[in-house]
C-alpha positions as CSV (number, residue, x, y, z in Angstrom):
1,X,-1.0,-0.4,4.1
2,X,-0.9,-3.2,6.1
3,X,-2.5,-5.7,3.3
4,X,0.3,-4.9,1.4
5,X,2.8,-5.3,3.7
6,X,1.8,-8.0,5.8
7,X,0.6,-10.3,3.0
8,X,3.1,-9.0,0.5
9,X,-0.3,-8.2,-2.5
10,X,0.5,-6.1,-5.3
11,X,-0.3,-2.2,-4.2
12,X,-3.1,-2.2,-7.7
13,X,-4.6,-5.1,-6.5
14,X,-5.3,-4.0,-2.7
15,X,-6.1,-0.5,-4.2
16,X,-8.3,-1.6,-6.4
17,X,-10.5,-3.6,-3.4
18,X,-10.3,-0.5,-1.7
19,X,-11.6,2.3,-4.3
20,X,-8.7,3.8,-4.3
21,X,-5.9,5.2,-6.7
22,X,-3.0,2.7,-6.5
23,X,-0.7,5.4,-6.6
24,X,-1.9,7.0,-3.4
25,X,-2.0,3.5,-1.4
26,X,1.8,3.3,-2.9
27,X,2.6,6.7,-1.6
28,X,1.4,5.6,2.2
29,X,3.2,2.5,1.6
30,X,6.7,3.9,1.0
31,X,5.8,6.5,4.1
32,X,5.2,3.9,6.5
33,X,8.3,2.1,5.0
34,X,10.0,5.3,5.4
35,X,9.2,5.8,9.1
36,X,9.9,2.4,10.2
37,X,13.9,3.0,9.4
């Protein structure tokens, strides 16, 4: 989450260098979004 957020990558692209399904790393993205409000 934090290489999305802090450098401002597309979710695919991080996902992709991690193995994982881009839209699982978008679902913790808009969850840690979500608690930060």
């Amino acid at each position: 989450m934090k290489m999305v957020i802090e450098t401002s990558r597309p979710i695919a692209q991080v996902a992709k260098e991690l193995g994982i399904h881009d839209a699982t790393l978008g679902n913790w993205v808009n969850a840690y979004r979500r608690e930060l409000r």
